[in-house]
C-alpha positions in Angstrom: 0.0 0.0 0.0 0.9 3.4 -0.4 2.0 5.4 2.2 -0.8 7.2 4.3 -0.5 10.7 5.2 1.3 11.9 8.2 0.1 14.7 10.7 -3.5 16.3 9.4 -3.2 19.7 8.3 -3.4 22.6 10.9 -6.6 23.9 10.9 -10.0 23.6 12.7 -10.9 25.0 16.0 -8.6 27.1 17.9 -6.9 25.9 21.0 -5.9 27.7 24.1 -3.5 28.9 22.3 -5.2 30.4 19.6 -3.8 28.2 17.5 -5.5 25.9 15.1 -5.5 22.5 15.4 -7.1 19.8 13.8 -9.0 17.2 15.6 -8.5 13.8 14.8 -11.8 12.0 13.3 -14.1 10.5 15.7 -14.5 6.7 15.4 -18.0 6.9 16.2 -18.3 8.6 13.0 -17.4 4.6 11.6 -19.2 2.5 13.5 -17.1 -0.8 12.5 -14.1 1.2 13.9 -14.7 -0.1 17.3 -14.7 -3.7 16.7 -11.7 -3.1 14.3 -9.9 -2.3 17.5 -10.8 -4.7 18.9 -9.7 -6.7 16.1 -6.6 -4.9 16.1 -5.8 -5.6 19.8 -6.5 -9.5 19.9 -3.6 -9.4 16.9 -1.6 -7.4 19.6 -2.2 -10.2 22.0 -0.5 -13.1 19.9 2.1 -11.2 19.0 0.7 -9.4 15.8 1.6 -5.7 17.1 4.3 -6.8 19.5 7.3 -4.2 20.0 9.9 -5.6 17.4 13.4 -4.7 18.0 15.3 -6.5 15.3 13.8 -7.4 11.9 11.4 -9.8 11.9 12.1 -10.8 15.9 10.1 -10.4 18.7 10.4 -8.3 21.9 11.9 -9.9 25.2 13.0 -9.4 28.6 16.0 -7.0 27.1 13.1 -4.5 26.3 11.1 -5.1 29.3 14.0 -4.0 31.6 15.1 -1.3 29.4 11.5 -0.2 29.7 11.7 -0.3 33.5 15.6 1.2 33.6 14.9 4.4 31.3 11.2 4.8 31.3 10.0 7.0 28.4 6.9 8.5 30.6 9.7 10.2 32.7 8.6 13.7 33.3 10.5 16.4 30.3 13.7 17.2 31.4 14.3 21.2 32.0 15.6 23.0 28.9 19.2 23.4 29.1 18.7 27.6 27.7 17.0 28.0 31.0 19.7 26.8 33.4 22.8 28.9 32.2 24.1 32.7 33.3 23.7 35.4 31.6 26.2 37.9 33.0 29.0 35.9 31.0 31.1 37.5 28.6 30.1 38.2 25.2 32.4 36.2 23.0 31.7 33.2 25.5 28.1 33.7 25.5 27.7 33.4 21.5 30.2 30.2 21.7 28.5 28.7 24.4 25.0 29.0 22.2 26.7 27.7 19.1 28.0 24.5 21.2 24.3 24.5 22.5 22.8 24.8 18.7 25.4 22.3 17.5 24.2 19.8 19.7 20.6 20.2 19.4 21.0 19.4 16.3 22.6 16.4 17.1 19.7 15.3 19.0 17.2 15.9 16.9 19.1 13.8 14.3 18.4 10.8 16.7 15.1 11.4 17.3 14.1 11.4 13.9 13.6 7.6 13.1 11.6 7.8 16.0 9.6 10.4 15.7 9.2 9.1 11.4 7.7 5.3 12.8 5.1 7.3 15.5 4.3 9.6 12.5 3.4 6.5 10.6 1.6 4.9 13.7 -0.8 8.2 14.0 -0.9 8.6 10.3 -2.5 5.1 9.5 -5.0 5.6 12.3 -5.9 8.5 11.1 -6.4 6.8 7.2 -8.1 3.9 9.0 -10.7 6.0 10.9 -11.2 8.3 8.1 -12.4 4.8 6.1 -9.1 5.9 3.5 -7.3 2.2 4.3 -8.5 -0.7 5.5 -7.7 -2.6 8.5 -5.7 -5.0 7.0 -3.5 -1.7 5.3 -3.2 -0.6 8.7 -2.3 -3.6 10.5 0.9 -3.9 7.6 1.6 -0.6 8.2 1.4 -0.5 12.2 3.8 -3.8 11.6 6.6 -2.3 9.4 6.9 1.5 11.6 7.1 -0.8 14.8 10.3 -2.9 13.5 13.4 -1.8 15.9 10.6 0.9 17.6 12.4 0.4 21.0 15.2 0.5 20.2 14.9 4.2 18.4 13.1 5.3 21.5 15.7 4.1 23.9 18.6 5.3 21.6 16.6 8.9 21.7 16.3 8.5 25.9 20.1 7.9 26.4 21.3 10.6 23.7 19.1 12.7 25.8 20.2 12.4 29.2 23.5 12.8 27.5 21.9 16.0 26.1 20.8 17.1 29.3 24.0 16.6 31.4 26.1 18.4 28.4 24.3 21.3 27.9 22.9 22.3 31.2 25.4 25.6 32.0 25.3 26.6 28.1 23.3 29.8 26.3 22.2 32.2 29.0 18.2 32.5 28.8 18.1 36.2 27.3 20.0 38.0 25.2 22.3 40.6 26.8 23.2 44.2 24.9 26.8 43.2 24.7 26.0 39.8 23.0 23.4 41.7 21.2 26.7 44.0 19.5 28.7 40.9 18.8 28.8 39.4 15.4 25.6 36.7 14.7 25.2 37.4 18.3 21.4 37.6 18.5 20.7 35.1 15.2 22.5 32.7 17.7 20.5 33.6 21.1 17.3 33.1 18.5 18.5 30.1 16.5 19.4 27.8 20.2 15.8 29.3 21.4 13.7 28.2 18.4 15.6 24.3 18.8 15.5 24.5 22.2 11.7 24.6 21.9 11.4 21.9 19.2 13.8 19.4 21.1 11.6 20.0 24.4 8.6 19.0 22.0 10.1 15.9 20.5 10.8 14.8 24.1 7.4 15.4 25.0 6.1 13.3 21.7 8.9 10.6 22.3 7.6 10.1 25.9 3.8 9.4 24.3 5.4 7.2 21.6 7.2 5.3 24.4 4.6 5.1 26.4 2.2 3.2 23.7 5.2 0.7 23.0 5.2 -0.2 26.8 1.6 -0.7 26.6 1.5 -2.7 24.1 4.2 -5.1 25.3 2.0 -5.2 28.8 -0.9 -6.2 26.9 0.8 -8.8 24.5 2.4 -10.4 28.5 -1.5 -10.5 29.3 -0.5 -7.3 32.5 -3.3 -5.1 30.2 -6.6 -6.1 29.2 -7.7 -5.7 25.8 -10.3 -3.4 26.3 -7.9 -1.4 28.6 -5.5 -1.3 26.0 -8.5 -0.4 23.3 -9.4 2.6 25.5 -5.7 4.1 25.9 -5.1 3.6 22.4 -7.9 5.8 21.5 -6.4 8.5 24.0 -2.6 7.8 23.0 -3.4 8.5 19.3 -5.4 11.7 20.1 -2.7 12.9 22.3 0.0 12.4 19.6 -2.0 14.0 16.7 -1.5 17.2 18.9 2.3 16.5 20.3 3.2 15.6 16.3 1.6 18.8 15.4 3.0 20.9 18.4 6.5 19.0 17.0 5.9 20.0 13.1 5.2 23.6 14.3 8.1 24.4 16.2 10.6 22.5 13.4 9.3 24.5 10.9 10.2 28.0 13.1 13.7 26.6 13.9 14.6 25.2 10.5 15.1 29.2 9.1 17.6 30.7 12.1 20.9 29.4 11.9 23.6 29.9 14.5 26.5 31.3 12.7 30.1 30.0 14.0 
């Protein structure tokens, strides 16, 4: 099958915000979609939607434990622009926000096959619900963005408490007059800002993403009911249309300021 569309357009009702966001489609709308769930999580049961980490394989007690040593539901980390000084020097305050950028960067490059296979998770739901694939597409799909799915997600955890420890004393929070004077001074302040604020919202979405994969390996180990794991399904995909979206919104700011070296 081809491959279904990722996060819906923004637009619909404002949010808090007053942004727009789009709500995903009700499934009440397709009455079938309810026992297609349910379809979908007896496959989860035997194994169908199990968390794959290697090609083909199945999950075991290495992803378990992982699970239980670096939970992805662990609360966001503070963002490491919040935590430095600003009375530092000029010079080593524009340095100290390219190092910053630099490695932002970095961890957004890990979370991307991540955040691609939940992309692909929400986007066939979304197809499925909207009656534009069938269960059977969806099921295929669901079982070729879940290969190695724990893995990415643990790889994004570790790189991140990495991140974290690394960057916690760089970038002061605001701009100050004398950085403001120094050469890309201020495109760096911005630049570190703007990824700053899409790295705190792929942790958020990561966490979500994380989350499901946990639940569905307690539910395939028979520690979830199936009409448990129906019901937090329906409120895990909801919650990631509007993470993915939060996600898409800052990348798009961030992806135009630079941080000059």
């Amino acid at each position: 099958m081809g491959h279904a569309r990722l996060v819906p357009p923004l637009h619909g009702a404002p949010d808090q915000h007053g942004a727009h966001v789009s709500r995903p489609p009700s499934p009440l709308r397709n009455p079938w979609i309810i026992t297609a769930l349910g379809v979908i999580v007896a496959l989860a049961v035997v194994g169908g939607l199990a968390v794959v980490l290697q090609g083909g394989g199945t999950t075991g007690d290495r992803t378990s434990s992982s699970a239980r040593r670096h939970p992805a539901s662990a609360a966001p980390r503070p963002s490491p622009i919040s935590a430095a000084n600003a009375s530092r020097p000029a010079v080593e305050s524009v340095e100290s926000c390219h190092k910053l950028w630099s490695l932002q960067q970095r961890e957004l490059n890990v979370a991307r096959p991540a955040m691609k296979q939940w992309e692909g998770q929400i986007a066939a739901m979304n197809e499925l619900v909207a009656g534009k694939i069938t269960l059977t597409q969806a099921l295929a799909f669901w079982g070729r963005t879940r290969v190695r799915a724990a893995r990415h997600v643990h790889a994004f955890d570790r790189a991140d408490r990495r991140f974290v420890a690394t960057t916690r004393s760089l970038c002061p929070r605001t701009r100050s007059p004398r950085a403001e004077a120094s050469p890309g001074g201020a495109a760096c302040f911005d630049a570190a800002k703007a990824t700053g604020a899409t790295v705190e919202a792929a942790r958020v979405t990561m966490a979500t993403w994380g989350n499901h994969l946990q639940n569905m390996e307690r539910l395939r180990s028979g520690m979830l009911s199936p009409t448990m794991a129906q019901q937090m399904w329906l409120h895990t995909w909801r919650k990631g249309v509007r993470e993915l979206q939060s996600y898409h919104r800052h990348l798009e700011k961030a992806k135009h300021l630079r941080c000059p070296s």
